[in-house]
C-alpha positions as CSV (number, residue, x, y, z in Angstrom):
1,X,-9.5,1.9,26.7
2,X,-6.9,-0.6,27.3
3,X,-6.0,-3.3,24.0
4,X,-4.0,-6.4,24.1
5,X,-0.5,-6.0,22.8
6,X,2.3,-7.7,21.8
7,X,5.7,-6.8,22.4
8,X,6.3,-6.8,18.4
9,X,3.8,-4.4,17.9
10,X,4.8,-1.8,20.5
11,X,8.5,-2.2,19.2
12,X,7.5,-1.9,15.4
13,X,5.8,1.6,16.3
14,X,8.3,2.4,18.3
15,X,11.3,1.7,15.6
16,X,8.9,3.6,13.3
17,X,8.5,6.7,15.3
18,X,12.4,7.1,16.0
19,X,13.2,5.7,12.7
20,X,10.7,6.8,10.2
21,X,8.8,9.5,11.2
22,X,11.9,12.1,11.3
23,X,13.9,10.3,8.2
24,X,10.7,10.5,6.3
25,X,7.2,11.7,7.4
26,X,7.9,14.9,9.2
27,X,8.7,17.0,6.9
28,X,5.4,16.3,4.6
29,X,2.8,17.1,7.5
30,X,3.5,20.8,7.8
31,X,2.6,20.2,3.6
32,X,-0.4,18.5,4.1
33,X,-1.9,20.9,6.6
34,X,-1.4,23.9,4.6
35,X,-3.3,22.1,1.7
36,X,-6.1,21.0,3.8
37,X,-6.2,24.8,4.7
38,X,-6.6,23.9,8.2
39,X,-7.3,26.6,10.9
40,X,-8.3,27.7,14.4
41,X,-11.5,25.9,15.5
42,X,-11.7,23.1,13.0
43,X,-12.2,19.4,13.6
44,X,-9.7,17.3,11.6
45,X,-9.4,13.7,11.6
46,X,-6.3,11.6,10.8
47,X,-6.9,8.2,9.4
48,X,-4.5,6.0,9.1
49,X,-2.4,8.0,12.0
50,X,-0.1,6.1,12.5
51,X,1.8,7.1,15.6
52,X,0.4,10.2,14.8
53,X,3.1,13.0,13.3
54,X,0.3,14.3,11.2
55,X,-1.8,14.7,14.1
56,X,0.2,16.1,16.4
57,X,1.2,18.7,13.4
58,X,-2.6,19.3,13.1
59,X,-2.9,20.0,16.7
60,X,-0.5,22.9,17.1
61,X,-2.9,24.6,14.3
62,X,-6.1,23.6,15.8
63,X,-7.7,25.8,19.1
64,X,-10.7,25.0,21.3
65,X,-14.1,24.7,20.2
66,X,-11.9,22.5,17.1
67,X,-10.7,18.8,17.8
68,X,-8.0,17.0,16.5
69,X,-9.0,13.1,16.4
70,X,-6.7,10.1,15.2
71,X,-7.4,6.7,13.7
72,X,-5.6,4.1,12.8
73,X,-6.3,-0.5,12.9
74,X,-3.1,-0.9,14.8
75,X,-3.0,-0.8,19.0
76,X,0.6,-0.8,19.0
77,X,0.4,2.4,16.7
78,X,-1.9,4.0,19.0
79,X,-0.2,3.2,21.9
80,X,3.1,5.0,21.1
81,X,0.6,8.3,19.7
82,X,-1.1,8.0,23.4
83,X,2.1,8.2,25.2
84,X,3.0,11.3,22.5
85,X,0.0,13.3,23.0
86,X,-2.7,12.3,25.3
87,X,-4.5,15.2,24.7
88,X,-5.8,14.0,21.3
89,X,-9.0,11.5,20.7
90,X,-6.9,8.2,19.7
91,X,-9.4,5.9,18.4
92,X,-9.1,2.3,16.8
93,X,-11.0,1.5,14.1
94,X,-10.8,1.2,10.1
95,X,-11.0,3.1,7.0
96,X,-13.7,1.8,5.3
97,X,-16.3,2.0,8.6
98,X,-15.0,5.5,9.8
99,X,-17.2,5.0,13.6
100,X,-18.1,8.9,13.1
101,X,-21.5,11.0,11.9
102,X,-22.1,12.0,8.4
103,X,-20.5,15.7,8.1
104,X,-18.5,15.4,11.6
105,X,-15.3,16.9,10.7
106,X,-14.0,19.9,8.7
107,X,-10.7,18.6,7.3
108,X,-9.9,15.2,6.5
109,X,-6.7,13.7,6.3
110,X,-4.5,10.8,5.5
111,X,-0.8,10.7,5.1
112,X,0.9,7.4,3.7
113,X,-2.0,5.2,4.7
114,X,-4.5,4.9,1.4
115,X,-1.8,2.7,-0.1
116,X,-2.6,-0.3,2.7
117,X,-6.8,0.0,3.2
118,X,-8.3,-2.9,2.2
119,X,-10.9,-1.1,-0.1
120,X,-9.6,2.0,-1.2
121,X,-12.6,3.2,-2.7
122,X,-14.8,3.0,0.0
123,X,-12.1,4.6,2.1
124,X,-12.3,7.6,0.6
125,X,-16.0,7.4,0.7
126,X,-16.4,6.9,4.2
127,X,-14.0,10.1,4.2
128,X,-15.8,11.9,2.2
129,X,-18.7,11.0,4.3
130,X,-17.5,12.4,7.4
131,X,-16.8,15.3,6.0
132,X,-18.9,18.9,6.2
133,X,-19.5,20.1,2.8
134,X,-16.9,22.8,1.8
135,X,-14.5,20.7,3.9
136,X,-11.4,19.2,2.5
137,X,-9.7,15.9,2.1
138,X,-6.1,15.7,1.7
139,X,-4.1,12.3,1.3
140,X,-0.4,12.1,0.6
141,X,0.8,8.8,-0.9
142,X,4.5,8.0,-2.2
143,X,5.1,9.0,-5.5
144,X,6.4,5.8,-7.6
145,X,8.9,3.4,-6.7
146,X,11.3,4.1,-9.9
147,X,11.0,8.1,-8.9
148,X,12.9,7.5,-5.6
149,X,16.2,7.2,-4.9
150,X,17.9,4.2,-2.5
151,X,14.4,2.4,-2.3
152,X,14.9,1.0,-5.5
153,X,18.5,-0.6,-4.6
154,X,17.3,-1.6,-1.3
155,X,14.1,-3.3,-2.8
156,X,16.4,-5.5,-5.2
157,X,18.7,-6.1,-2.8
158,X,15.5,-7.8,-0.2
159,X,14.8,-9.6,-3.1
160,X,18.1,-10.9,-3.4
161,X,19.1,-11.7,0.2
162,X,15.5,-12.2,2.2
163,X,13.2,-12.9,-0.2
164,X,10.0,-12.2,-2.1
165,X,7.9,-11.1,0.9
166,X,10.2,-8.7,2.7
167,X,10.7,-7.2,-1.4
168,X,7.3,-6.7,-1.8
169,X,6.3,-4.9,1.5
170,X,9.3,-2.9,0.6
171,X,7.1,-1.9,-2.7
172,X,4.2,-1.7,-0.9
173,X,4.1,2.1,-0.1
174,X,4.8,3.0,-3.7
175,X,1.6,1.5,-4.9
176,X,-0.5,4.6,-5.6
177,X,2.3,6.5,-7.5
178,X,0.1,7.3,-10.3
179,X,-1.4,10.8,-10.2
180,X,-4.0,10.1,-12.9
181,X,-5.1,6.9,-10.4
182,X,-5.2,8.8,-7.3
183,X,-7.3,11.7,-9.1
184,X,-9.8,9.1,-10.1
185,X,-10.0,7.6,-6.8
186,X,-11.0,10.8,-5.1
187,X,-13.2,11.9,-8.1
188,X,-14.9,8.5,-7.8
189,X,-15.5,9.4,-4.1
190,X,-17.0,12.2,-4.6
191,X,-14.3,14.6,-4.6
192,X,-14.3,17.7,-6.5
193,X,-11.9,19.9,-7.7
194,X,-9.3,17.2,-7.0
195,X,-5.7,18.5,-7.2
196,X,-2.8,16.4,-7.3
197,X,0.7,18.4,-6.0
198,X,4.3,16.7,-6.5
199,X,6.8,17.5,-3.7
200,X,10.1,16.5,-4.0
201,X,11.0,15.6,-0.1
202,X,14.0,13.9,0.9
203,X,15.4,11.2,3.3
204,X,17.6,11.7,5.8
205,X,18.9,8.9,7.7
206,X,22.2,8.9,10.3
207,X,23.7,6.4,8.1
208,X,23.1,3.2,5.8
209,X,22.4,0.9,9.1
210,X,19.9,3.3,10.5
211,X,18.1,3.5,7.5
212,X,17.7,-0.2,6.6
213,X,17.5,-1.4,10.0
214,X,14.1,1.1,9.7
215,X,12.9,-1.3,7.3
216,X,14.5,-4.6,8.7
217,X,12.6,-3.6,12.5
218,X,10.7,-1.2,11.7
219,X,8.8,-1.6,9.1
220,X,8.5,-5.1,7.4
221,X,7.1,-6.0,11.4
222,X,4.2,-3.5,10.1
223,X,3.7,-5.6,7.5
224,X,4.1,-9.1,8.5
225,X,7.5,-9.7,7.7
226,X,9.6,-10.9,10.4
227,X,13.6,-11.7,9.5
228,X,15.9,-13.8,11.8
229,X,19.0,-12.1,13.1
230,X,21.1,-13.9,10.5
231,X,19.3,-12.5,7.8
232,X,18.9,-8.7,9.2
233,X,22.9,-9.1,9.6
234,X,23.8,-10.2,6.3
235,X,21.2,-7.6,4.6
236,X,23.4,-4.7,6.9
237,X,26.8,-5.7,5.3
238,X,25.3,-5.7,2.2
239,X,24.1,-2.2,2.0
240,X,27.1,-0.8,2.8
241,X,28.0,-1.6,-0.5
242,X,24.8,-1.4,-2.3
243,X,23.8,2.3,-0.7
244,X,27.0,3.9,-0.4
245,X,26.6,6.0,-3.5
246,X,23.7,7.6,-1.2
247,X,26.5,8.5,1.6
248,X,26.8,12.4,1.9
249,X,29.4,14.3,4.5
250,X,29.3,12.7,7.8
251,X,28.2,9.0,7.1
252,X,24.6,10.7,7.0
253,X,22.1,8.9,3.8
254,X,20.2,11.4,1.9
255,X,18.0,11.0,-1.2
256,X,14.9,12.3,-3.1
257,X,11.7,11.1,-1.8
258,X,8.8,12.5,-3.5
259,X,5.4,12.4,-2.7
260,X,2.1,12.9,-3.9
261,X,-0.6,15.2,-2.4
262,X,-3.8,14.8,-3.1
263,X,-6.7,17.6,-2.1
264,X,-10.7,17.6,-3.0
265,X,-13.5,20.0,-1.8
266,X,-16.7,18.2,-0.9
267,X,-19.7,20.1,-2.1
């Protein structure tokens, strides 16, 4: 199926791939397949896929008759996970109208997508829908804003130099850092024996201009945020100061970036 895209969009998920997805989301999918106790022969689906790291992590378990299936609301997201790994089902469509069966899929997960549905409840209904019973849904969401290190700098210094917008879907992703909130939301969707699991990851970017230029074109793009040159060059000289105490051997950035992980059993 072929969608309309912008330029924009394929270079956001591009940027977000290169940028992102090793810096950051990597190292949690292994995390979040383990907890979803995926196997052999089972049918997962990945909502909110992204460009699809968790997918592609979840096919390199999964062996015919399973199926690993991937769905996300953005074309230009799909697009890059297409060119990645044609083999799996990339599908568009949304959260909260899952286009699937009731009890389609063994495993269901999400990583760093609940923060950013529109309804979050019926999200995780439509999940939970989908879902055979004794499967398992497991979402991973950032833990709190004031838990990680850098973002919080970074944030105030957006807000500073760029602007309430681009500060705000910089604080976007930490949203749902609230274990007692996420446990509701999946109990409330029918979830049982809901779990929630801290794990301390951490980010590794080149240097301070990789990291915040994977914000600046990566990510605020995602979220409707678009910054003129000007701006993205005077934010870059600024973090060297602001993030340097992040600066390990090397010029590399590292620092802690936990996350929550959130499981339920459907019964």
């Amino acid at each position: 199926m072929n969608y309309s895209l912008s330029d924009e969009a394929l270079l956001a998920a591009k940027a977000y791939e290169e940028l992102h997805v090793p810096a950051l989301f990597r190292q949690f999918a292994p995390i979040v397949v383990s907890t979803a106790q995926i196997s052999s022969g089972h049918r997962v689906l990945d909502v909110a896929c992204g460009t699809g790291i968790l997918a592609r992590t979840v096919a390199a378990t999964v062996t015919e008759p399973g199926s690993v299936t991937g769905l996300d609301l953005s074309p230009g997201m799909l697009a890059m996970a297409r060119q990645l790994a044609p083999s799996i089902d990339w599908q568009l469509g949304s959260a909260e109208s899952l286009p699937f069966a009731d009890n389609s899929f063994d495993a269901v997960v999400s990583q760093f997508g609940l923060m950013f549905f529109q309804d979050r409840r019926s999200a995780l209904k439509e999940m939970m829908r989908v879902l055979t019973p004794g499967g398992r849904l497991v979402v991973a969401v950032w833990d709190a804003l004031v838990n990680s290190q850098a973002y919080p700098d970074e944030v105030d210094m957006l807000q500073r130099l760029a602007g309430q917008a681009a500060a705000d879907a910089l604080r976007a992703p930490f949203v749902l850092g609230n274990p007692d909130h996420v446990s509701e939301l999946l109990s409330d969707a029918g979830a049982a024996l809901v779990e929630i699991v801290t794990h301390d990851g951490t980010a590794r970017f080149p240097d301070i201009q990789t990291m915040v230029e994977a914000d600046l074109r990566g990510w605020l793009p995602v979220m409707g945020v678009q910054l003129h040159e000007t701006q993205i060059a005077l934010i870059l000289n600024e973090a060297e100061t602001v993030l340097s105490k992040y600066k390990v051997a090397g010029g590399q950035v590292e620092f802690t970036a936990p996350a929550l992980i959130a499981s339920g059993v459907k019964v």
